[in-house]
N, C-alpha and C positions, 0 to 999 in steps of 0.2 A: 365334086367331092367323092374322094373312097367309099366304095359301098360297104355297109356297115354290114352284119354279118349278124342275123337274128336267128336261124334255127341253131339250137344248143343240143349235144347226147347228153342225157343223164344217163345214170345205174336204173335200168328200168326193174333189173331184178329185184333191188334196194326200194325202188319205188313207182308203184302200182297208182298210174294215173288213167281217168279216163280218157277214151277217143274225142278228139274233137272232130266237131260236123264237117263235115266231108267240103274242102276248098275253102273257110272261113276259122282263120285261129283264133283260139281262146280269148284273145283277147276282145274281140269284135262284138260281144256280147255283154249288152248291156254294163260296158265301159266307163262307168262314172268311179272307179273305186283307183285310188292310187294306194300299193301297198308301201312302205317308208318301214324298212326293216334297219332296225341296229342292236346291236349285242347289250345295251344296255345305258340309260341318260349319259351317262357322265362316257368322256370328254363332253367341257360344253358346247362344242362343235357339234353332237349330235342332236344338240336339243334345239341350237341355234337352225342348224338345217332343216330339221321336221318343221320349222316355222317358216321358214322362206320358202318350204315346199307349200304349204295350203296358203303362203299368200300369192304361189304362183299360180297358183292352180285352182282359182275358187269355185269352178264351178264340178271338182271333184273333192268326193267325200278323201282326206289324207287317213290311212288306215295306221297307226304307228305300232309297231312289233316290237315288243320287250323279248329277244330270243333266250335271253341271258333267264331273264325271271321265269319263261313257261315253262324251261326246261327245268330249273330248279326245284318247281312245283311237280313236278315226276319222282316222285320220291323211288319208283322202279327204273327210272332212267341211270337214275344221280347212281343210287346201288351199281350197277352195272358195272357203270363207266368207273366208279373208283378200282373198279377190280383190273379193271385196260388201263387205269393209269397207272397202277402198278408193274402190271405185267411191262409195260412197255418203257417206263420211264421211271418204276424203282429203284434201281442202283443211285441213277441220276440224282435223285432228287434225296437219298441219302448220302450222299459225296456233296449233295450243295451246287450242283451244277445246274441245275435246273431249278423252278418254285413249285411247288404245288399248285398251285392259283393257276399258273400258265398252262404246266401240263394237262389240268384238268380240261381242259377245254381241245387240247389237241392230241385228242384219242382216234383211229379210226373209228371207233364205236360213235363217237359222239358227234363226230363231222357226220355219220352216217344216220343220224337221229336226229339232227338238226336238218338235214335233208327231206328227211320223211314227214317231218314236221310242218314244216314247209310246203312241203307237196299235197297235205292235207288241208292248209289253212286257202293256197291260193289256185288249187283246181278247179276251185265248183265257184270263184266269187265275180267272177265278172271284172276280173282286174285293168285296167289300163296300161299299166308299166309296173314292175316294181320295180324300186330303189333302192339300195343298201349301202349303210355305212359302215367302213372300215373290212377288210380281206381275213375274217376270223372264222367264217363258214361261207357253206351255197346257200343262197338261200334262191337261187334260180329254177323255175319250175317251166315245163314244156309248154308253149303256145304262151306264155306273158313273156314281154320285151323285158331284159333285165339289167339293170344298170349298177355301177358298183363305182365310189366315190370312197378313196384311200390314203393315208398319209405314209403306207409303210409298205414295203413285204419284206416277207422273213427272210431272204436271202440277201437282203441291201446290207443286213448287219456284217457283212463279208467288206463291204466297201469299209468300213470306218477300221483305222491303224489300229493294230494289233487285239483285235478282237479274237473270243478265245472259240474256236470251232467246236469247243466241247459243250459251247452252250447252244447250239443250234439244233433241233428237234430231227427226231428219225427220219429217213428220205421217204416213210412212207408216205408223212404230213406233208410235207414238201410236194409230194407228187400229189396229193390230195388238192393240195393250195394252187398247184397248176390247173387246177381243173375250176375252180372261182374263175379265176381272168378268161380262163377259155370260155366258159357259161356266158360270159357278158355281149351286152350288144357292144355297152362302149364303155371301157375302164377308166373312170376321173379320177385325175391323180393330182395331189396339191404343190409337185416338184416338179424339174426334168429330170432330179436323180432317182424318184421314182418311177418316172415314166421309161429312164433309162435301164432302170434292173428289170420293168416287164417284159424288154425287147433283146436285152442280154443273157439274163438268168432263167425267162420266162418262157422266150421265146414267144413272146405272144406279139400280133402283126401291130405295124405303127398305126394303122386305117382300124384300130381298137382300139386307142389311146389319145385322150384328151386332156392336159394338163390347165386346171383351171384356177389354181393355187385356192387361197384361203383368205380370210377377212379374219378383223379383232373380235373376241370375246367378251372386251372394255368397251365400255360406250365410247364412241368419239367423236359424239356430236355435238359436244360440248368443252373444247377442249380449252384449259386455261393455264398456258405457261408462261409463269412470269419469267419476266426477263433476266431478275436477280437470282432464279435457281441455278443459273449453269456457274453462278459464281459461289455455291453452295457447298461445293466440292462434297457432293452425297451420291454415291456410287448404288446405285441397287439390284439386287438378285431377287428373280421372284423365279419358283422351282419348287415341288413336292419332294423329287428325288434330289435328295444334295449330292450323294457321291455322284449316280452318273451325270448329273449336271456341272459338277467338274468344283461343288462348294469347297473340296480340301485345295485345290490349287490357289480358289480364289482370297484363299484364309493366306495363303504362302505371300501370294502376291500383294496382298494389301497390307503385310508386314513389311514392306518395302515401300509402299506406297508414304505410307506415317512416316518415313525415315523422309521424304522431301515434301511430305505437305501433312504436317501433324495434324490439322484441325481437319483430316479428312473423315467422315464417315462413312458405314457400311451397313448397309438395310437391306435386311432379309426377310422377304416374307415367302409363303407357302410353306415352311417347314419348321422346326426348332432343332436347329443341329446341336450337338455339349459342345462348345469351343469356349475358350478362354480369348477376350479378344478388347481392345480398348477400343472405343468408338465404334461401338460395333449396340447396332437396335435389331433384336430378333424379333419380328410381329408375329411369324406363325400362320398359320392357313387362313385363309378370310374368303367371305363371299366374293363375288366377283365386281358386286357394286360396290364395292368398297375397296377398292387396288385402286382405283381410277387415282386417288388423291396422294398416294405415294411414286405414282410415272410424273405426277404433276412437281413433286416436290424434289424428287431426283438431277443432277445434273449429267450423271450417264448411267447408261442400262450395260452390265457385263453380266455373261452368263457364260463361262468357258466350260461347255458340255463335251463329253467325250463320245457320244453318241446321242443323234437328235436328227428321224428322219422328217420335221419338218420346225415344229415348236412354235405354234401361234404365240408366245409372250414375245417374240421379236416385231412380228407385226402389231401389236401391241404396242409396244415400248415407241416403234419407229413413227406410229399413229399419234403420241403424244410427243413429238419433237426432241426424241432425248438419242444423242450418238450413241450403238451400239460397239461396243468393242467382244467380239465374241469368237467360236475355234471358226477356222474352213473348214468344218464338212456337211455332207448331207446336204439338205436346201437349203443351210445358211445361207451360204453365196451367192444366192439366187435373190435376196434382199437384204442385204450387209453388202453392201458395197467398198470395197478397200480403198480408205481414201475420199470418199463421196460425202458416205453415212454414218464411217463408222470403221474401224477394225479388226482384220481378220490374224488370228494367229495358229498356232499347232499345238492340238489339245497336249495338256501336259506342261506348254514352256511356260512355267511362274516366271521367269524375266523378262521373258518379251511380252506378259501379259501384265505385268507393271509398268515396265516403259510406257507402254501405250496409255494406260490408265493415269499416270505419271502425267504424261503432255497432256491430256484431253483436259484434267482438273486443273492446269497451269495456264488454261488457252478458251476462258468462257467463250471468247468471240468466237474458234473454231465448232465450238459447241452448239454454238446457237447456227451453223451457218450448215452442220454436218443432220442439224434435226430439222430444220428446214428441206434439206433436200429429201433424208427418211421421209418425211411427212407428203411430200409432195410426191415420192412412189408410191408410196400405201393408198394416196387418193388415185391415184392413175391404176395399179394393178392389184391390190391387195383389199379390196370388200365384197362382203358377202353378197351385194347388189349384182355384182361384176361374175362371181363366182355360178349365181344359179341363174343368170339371164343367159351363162355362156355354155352350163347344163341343161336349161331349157330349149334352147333355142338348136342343140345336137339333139337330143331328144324327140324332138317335134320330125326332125330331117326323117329319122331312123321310123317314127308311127308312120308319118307322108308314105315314106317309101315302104313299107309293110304296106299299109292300104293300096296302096296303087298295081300293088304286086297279086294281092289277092283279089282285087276288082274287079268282079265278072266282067268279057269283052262283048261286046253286041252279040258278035258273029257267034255266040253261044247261048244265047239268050232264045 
């Protein structure tokens, strides 16, 4: 195996840690603590993982880090940094080019506060590893092994067709963001297209990159699909964001759709877009126990997204047996199999994204034969079981070989 690659440089100027004991790292002392850093619950991927981490780990206290919340509660931080988000991403974000919400967060000042922050909570605790979800700050500190599990970086948004480079943050963050993947012992990444932008864009080494995708957010351990839904002709969208989820296309395309199978419907949940539309059911955002009974009632899952670096609602959908017909990019392809599970077309084309939708509701037998196969990848690659045994089990490699490295030799003894 590649040797993993544990001492990290921070900004020692930016952050004032102590010495560790001479030949034994930080971590090696009294070791029972995992830190489980994320920007904040929600995606429920983050909450999902903080569980699979303490039930992998029981005989360590799981520590969970709300980075989002403690900084909030700095009411001198928050000041500050609104003043660096101007400075640096005002124009922007009066032109519309950028959001507030986003740029807040990608200030130097505030990567550099979230640093410090960090280096305060995890120098003095006796950490074992920490862990962190999603590439939105460091939260890596000198002498703890630090791991980083991600669905995105900011440079992949270059890969998806005609994306506008005016949206993409100052090269200072960028170079800042370089310095995350570098910090890592080993960067989990839920694609090969994002494991592909770390080794492109990032230039960070392959023998740093573990690609271990993702599991459903839906229960699927109870799954019940009747037989007679795929002859249902009920198409469904489940998505927060409708424009970049691609909902105006999908509105195009299922007016063509009615023109060869009029008794078709169109079920929308996570959002409530204004559209005028016949057969057309808007449910609106819903808990997560509660989506299960509309994959179940569905005859295909479309979601023709114009950008989507990975979108667990596909492993979802594929996990309750229903054909995806959704764009090629990003990690779609990676489980949208063209032809297998499901169909892939080019964000934007409403006619070839009705054709397809066209044959799949005209062809329940394909239907049931194309969610069968989904269903049978998603058991083999795509669960959370799969996800942290194959985190764990790099993890452990990366402590072993730390330990063994700083293990007094006799002949010094």
């Amino acid at each position: 195996m590649p040797q993993k690659i544990l001492a990290r440089q921070t900004d020692r100027a930016a952050v004032e840690l102590p010495p560790e004991p001479a030949g034994i790292p930080l971590f090696w002392h009294a070791n029972q603590k995992i830190a489980f850093v994320r920007p904040r619950p929600y995606p429920p991927a983050n909450e999902v993982m903080a569980q699979m981490m303490k039930k992998s780990y029981p005989d360590c206290e799981v520590e969970v880090i709300e980075v989002y919340d403690r900084i909030k509660r700095r009411k001198d931080v928050v000041l500050i940094n609104l003043f660096h988000v101007f400075k640096e991403y005002g124009p922007d974000i009066l032109a519309g080019k950028k959001s507030f919400k986003h740029a807040f967060w990608r200030t130097r000042y505030i990567f550099k506060a979230i640093k410090t922050m960090m280096a305060g909570l995890l120098s003095h605790g006796g950490y074992r590893f920490s862990f962190q979800m999603q590439s939105l700050f460091d939260a890596s500190v000198d002498g703890v092994p630090h791991f980083l599990y991600t669905d995105h970086t900011h440079l992949e948004n270059l890969y998806y067709p005609g994306y506008d480079r005016a949206k993409l943050f100052a090269r200072p963050w960028v170079e800042l963001e370089k310095t995350i993947y570098q910090n890592t012992a080993i960067n989990f990444t839920r694609s090969a297209n994002i494991s592909r932008s770390l080794v492109e864009q990032y230039n960070c080494p392959d023998n740093k990159i573990v690609c271990v995708r993702a599991g459903s957010n839906v229960d699927t351990g109870n799954i019940h699909k009747d037989g007679d839904s795929y002859a249902r002709k009920n198409i469904l969208f489940v998505g927060i964001d409708w424009n970049r989820k691609g909902g105006p296309d999908l509105v195009e395309a299922f007016k063509l759709v009615l023109q060869a199978h009029p008794d078709a419907r169109l079920t929308i949940v996570g959002c409530k877009p204004e559209i005028d539309l016949p057969n057309c059911d808007i449910v609106g955002r819903l808990p997560l126990g509660e989506i299960g009974k509309y994959y179940e009632q569905a005859s295909v899952f479309c979601l023709p997204t114009t950008l989507e670096p990975f979108g667990i609602v596909f492993i979802e959908a594929l996990s309750h047996k229903l054909p995806v017909v959704a764009t090629n990019i990003g990690a779609i392809p990676d489980c949208v199999v063209e032809g297998e599970n499901g169909y892939l077309v080019t964000p934007r084309d409403v006619k070839r994204l009705a054709e397809k939708l066209i044959e799949l509701l005209g062809e329940p037998e394909k239907c049931r034969a194309f969610g069968e196969k989904g269903y049978q990848l998603v058991m083999e690659k795509y669960t959370w079981d799969n996800v942290i045994g194959t985190i764990k089990h790099h993890i452990g490699e990366v402590l072993d070989q730390a330990h063994s490295a700083n293990r007094p030799h006799k002949e010094s003894l």
